[in-house]
NUZASE-414297 format. One line per field, with one value per residue (C-alpha): x, y, z; residue number from 1. Coordinates in steps of 0.5 Angstrom, whole numbers, always signed. Example, Ala and Ser with C-alpha at 12.3 -4.5 7.8 and 13.67 -1.06 7.14 Angstrom:
NUZASE-414297
east +25 | +27 $
north -9 | -2 $
up +16 | +14 $
n 1 | 2 $
This chain:
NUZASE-414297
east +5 | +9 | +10 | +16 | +15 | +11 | +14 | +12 | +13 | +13 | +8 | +9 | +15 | +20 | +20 | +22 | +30 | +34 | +28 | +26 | +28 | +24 | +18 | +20 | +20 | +14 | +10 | +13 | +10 | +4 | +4 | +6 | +1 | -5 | -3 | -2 | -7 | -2 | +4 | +11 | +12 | +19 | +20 | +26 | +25 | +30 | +31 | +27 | +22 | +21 | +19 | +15 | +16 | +10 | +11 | +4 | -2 | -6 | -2 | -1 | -9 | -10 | -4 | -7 | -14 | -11 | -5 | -9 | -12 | -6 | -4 | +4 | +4 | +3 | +3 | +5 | +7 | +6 | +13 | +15 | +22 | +26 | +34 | +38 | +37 | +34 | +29 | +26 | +25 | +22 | +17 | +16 | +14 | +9 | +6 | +5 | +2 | -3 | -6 | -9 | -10 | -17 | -16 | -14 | -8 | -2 | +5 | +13 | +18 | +23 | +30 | +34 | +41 | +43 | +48 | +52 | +55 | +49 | +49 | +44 | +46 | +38 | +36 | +38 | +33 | +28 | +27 | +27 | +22 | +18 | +18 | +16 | +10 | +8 | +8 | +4 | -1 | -5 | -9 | -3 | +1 | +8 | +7 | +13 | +10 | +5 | +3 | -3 | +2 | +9 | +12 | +18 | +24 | +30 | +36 | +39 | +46 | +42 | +35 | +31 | +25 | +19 | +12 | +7 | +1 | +1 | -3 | -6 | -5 | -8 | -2 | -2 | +3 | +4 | -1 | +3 | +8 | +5 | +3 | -5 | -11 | -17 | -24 | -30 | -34 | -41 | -45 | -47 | -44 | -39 | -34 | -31 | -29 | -26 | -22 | -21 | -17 | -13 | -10 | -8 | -4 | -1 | -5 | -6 | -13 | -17 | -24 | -29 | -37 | -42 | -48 | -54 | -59 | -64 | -66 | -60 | -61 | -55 | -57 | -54 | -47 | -46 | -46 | -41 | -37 | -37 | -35 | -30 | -27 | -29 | -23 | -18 | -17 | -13 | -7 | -8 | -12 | -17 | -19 | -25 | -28 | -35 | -38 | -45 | -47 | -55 | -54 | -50 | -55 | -61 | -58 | -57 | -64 | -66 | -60 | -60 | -64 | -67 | -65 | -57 | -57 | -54 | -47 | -47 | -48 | -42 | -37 | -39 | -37 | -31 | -29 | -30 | -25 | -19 | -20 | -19 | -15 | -9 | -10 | -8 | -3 | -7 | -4 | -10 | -19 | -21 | -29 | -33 | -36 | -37 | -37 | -45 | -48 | -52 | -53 | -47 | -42 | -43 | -37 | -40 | -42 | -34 | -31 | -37 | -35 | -28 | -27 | -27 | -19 | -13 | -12 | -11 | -19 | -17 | -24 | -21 | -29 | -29 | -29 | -32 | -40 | -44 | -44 | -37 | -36 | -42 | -37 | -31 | -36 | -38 | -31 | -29 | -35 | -38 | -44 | -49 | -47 | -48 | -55 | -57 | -64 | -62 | -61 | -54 | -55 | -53 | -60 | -64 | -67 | -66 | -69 | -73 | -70 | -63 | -58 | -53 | -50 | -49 | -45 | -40 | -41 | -49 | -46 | -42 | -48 | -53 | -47 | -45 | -51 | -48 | -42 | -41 | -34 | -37 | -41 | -35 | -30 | -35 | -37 | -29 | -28 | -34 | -32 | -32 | -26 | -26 | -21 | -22 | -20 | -22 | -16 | -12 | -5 | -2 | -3 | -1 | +7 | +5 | +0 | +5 | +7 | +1 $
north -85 | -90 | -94 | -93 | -97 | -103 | -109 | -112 | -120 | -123 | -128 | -133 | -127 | -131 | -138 | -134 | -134 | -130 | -125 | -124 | -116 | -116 | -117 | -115 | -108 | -109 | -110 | -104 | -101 | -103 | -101 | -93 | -94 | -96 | -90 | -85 | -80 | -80 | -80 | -79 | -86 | -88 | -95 | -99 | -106 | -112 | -118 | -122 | -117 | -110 | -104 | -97 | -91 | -89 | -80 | -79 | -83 | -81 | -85 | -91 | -92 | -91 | -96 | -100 | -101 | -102 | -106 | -113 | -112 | -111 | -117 | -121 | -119 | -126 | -121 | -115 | -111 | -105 | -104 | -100 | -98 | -95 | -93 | -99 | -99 | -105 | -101 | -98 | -104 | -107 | -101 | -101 | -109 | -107 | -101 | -107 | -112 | -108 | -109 | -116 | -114 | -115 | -122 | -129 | -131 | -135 | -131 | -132 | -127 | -128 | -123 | -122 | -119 | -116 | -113 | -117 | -113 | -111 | -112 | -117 | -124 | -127 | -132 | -126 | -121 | -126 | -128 | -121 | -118 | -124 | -123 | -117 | -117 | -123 | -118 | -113 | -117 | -124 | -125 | -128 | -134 | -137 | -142 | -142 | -147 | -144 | -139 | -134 | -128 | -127 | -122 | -120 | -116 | -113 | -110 | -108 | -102 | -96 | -98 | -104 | -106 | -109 | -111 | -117 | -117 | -120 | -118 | -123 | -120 | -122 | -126 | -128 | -125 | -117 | -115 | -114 | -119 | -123 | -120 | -117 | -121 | -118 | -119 | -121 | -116 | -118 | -114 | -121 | -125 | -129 | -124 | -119 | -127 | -129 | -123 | -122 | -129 | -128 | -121 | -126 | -129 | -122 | -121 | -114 | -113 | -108 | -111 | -110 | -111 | -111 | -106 | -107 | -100 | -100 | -107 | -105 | -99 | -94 | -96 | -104 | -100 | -97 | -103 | -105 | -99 | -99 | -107 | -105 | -99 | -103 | -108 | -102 | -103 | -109 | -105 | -103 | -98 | -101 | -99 | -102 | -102 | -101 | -105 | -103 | -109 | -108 | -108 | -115 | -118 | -116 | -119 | -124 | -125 | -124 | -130 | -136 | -140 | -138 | -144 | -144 | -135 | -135 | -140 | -136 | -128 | -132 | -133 | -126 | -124 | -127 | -125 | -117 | -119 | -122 | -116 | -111 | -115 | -115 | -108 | -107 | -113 | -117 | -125 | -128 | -128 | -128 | -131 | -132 | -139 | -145 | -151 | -154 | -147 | -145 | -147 | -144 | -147 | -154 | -157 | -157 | -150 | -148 | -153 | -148 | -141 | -143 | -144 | -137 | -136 | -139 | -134 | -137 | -137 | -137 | -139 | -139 | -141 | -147 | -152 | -147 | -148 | -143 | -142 | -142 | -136 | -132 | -133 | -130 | -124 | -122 | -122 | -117 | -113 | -114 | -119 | -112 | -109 | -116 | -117 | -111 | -112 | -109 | -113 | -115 | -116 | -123 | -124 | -120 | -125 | -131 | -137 | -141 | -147 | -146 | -151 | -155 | -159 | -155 | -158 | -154 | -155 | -154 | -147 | -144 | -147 | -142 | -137 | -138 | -134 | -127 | -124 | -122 | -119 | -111 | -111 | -113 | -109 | -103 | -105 | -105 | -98 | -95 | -98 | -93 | -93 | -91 | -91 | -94 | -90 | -84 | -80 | -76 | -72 | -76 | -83 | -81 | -82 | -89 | -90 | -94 | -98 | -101 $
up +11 | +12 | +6 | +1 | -4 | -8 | -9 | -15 | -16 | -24 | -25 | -31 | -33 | -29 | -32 | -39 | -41 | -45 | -47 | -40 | -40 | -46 | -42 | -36 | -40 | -43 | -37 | -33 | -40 | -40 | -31 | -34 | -38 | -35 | -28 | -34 | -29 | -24 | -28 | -26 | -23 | -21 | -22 | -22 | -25 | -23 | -26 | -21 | -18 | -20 | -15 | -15 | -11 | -7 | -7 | -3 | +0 | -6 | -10 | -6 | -6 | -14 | -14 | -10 | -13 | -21 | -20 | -18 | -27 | -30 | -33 | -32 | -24 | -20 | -13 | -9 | -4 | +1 | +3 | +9 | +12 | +17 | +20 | +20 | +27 | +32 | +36 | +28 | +26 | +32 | +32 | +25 | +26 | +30 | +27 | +21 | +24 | +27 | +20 | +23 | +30 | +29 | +27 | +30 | +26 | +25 | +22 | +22 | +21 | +14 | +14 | +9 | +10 | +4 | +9 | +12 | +17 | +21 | +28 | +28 | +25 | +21 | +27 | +32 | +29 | +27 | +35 | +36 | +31 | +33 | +41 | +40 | +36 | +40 | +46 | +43 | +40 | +44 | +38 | +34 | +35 | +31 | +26 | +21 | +16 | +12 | +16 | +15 | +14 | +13 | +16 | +11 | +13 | +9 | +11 | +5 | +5 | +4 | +9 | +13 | +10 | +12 | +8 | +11 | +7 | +0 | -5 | -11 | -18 | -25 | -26 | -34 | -38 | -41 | -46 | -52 | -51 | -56 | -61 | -64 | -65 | -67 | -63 | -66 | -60 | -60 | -55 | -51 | -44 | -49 | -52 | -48 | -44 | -50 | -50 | -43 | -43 | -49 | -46 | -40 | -46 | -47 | -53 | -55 | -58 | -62 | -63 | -69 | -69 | -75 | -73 | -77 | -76 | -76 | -74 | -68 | -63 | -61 | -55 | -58 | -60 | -54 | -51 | -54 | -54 | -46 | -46 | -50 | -46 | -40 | -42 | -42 | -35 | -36 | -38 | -46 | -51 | -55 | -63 | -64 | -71 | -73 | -80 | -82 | -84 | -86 | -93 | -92 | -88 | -92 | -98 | -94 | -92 | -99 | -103 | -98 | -96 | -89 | -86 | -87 | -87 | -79 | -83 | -89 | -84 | -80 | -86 | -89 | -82 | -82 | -89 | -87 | -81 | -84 | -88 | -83 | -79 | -85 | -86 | -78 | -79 | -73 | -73 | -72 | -70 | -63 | -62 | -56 | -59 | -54 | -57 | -59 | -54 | -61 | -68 | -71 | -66 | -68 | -71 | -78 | -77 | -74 | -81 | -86 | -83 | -82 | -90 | -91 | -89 | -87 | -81 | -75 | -70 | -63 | -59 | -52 | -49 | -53 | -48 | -43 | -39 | -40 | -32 | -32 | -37 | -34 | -28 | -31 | -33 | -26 | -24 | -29 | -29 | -36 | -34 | -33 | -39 | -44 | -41 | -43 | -46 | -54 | -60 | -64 | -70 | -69 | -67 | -72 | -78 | -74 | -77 | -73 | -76 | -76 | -79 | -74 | -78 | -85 | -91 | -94 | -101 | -101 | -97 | -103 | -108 | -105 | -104 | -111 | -115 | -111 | -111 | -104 | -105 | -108 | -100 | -96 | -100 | -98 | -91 | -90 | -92 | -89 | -82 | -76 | -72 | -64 | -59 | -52 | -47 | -49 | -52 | -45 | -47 | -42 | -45 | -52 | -50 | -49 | -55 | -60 | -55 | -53 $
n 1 | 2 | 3 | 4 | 5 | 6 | 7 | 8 | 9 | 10 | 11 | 12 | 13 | 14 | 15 | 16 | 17 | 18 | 19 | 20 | 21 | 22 | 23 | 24 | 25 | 26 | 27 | 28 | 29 | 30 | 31 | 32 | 33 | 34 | 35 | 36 | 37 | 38 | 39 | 40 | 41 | 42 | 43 | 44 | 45 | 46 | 47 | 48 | 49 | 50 | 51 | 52 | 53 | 54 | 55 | 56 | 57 | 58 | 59 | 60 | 61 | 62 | 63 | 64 | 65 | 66 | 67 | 68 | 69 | 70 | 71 | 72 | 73 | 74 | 75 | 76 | 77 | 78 | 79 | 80 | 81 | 82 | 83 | 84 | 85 | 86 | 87 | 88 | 89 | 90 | 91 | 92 | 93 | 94 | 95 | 96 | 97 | 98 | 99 | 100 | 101 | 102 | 103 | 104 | 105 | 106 | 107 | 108 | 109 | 110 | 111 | 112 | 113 | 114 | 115 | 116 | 117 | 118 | 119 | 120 | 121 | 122 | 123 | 124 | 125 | 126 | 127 | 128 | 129 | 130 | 131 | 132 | 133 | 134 | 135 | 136 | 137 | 138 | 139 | 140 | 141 | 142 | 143 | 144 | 145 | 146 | 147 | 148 | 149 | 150 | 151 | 152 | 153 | 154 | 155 | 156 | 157 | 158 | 159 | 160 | 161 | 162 | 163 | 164 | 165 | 166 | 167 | 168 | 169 | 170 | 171 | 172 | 173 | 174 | 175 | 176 | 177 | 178 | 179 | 180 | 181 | 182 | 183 | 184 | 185 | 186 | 187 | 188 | 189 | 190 | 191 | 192 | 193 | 194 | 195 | 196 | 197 | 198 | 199 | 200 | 201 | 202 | 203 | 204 | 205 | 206 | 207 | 208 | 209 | 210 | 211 | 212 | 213 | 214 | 215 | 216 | 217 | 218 | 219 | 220 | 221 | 222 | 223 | 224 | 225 | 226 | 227 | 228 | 229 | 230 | 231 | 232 | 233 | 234 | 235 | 236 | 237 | 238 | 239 | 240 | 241 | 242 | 243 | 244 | 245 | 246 | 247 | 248 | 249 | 250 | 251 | 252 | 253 | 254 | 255 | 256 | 257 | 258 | 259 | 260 | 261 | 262 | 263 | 264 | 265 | 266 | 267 | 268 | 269 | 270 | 271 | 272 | 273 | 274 | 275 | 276 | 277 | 278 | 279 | 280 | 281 | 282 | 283 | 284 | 285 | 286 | 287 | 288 | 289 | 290 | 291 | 292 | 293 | 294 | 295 | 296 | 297 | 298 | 299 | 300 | 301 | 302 | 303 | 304 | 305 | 306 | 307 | 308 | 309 | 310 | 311 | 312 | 313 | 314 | 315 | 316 | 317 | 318 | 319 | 320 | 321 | 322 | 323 | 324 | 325 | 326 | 327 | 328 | 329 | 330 | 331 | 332 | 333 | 334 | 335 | 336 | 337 | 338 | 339 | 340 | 341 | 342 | 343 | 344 | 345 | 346 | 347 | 348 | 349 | 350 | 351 | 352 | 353 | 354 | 355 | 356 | 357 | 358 | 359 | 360 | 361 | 362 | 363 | 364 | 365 | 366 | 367 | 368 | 369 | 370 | 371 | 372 | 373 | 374 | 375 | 376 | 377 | 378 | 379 | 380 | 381 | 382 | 383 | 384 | 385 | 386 | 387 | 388 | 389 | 390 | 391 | 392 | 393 | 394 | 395 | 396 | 397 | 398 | 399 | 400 | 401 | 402 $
């Protein structure tokens, strides 16, 4: 094998001042944890770029296919390396390229001197490197603007290195290096999105979901349950808390009017949350609710089930086509699991007219005539919790930082 390392280049993480190493620190974290099956690694982070050892080739595949999902890495690299030695670095250069032998493209060669005292000045080695390459391979031609491919070379004290491909990552930043929300996970095409997209924000997530048996299915939980472990792969656990919501729903059906039970479902919903939320000290509510898409997201139905809390509501989908967020959901491999054919309990006792523009005030009369708050207390305190992936020894030690 002749790699050494990976190159990890930083994402937004460099535009950051003072407190840069505390993200820079959070993401080497979080890459710990999300490799913890083939632990130990042996990172060393920098300022502007941080690099993993690479022990065996079993490590450089697993590494190679998880790095593009980890959050706060804008791209990466393969890196080879060599004596510090002209004909090995020539040699090495070849062996690399032979990556695109296949293909008719352009590239340049970049060198770097760490060590100024090699025997090739910058201009001299890349002349050298370039002929050589191009003397191996007639499918490539020189282009040092904008080429295809850029073929990077390193003389460092200790080594020369080179690498030429570079690898798209999820770009973002470091889940948990802004905080914890609480995400309000549904079983359907719209939350894991809204999810997805705020850990890019670096938001550390636990989820929570109203079940409501027997009107919803197991087979409904486990859904939920594998769209929950299915966002793990971006770099952190997931505590997920499920609410039995039947009790609540049905006097609900019961004590409001049919027209307007989805906005009040929506405000007990809400209100259960804020509640967990401030028992796990979460800063804020995540949804998947996308402007007019359904009659509880009109503006008039957001202002009703707003009214419940002060706590902050981030809705990332808000503004987003449904097209484009059924998109979002095929790239991360959540759509097949959210079009599963069982029912939440959103969708239960739907009423055939729903209200779209609900007036607040008509709201609290109807909510009035019940006193709701003995079932939320209940619902709160009979919650299951479970914690995505399933627990591994070797991922405790990295439990309580992400």
């Amino acid at each position: 094998m002749i790699w050494k390392e990976i190159l990890i280049r930083y994402g937004e993480i460099s535009t950051k001042g003072r407190n840069k190493v505390d993200f820079i620190n959070r993401l080497r974290d979080n890459v710990r944890y999300s490799f913890h099956d083939i632990l130990p690694l042996k990172i060393r982070a920098e300022r502007d770029r941080m690099f993993i050892e690479i022990e065996n080739e079993e490590k450089m595949i697993v590494l190679l296919d998880r790095l593009p999902e980890i959050f706060g890495i804008q791209s990466f690299s393969p890196v080879a390396s060599c004596a510090k030695d002209v004909d090995a670095v020539k040699a090495l250069a070849v062996e690399i390229m032979g990556i695109f032998k296949d293909q008719d493209i352009t590239f340049k060669v970049e060198v770097r001197r760490t060590d100024k005292t090699f025997e090739l000045d910058t201009h001299t080695l890349q002349r050298e490197i370039g002929g050589v390459v191009l003397r191996n391979y007639q499918n490539l031609s020189v282009q040092m603007k904008q080429p295809d491919v850029t073929l990077r070379i390193e003389v460092r004290m200790d080594a020369i290195y080179v690498m030429a491909q570079v690898i798209p990552g999820a770009g973002g930043m470091p889940i948990g290096s802004n905080g914890k929300s609480l995400l309000m996970l549904s079983g359907g095409i719209d939350s894991p999105v809204a999810g997805y997209l705020m850990m890019k924000r670096g938001v550390r997530l636990e989820a929570i979901h109203f079940y409501s048996p027997p009107y919803t299915s197991q087979n409904s939980l486990q859904k939920v349950k594998d769209l929950a472990n299915e966002l793990t792969k971006f770099g952190a656990r997931i505590r997920l808390h499920i609410i039995p919501f039947t009790e609540l729903q049905v006097l609900i059906k019961e004590r409001v009017p049919e027209n307007v039970t989805m906005t009040t479902t929506r405000r007990m919903m809400l209100r259960i949350a804020d509640q967990v939320r401030e028992e796990i000290d979460a800063m804020a509510i995540i949804t998947g609710e996308s402007l007019g898409q359904v009659a509880s997201q009109t503006l008039e139905s957001l202002t009703a089930i707003n009214d419940v809390t002060a706590t902050p509501i981030l809705r990332p989908l808000i503004a987003f086509d449904k097209l484009d967020i059924i998109e979002i959901a095929k790239k991360i491999d959540t759509y097949e699991t959210s079009i599963q054919p069982y029912e939440d309990c959103c969708t239960i006792f739907t009423p055939a007219s729903p209200k779209t523009k609900p007036k607040l005030e008509k709201i609290m009369h109807y909510e009035s005539f019940t006193d709701f708050d003995e079932y939320i207390e209940r619902a709160v305190r009979n919650r299951e919790v479970h914690i995505f992936p399933e627990k591994k020894e070797k991922a405790d030690a990295f439990s309580e930082l992400l």
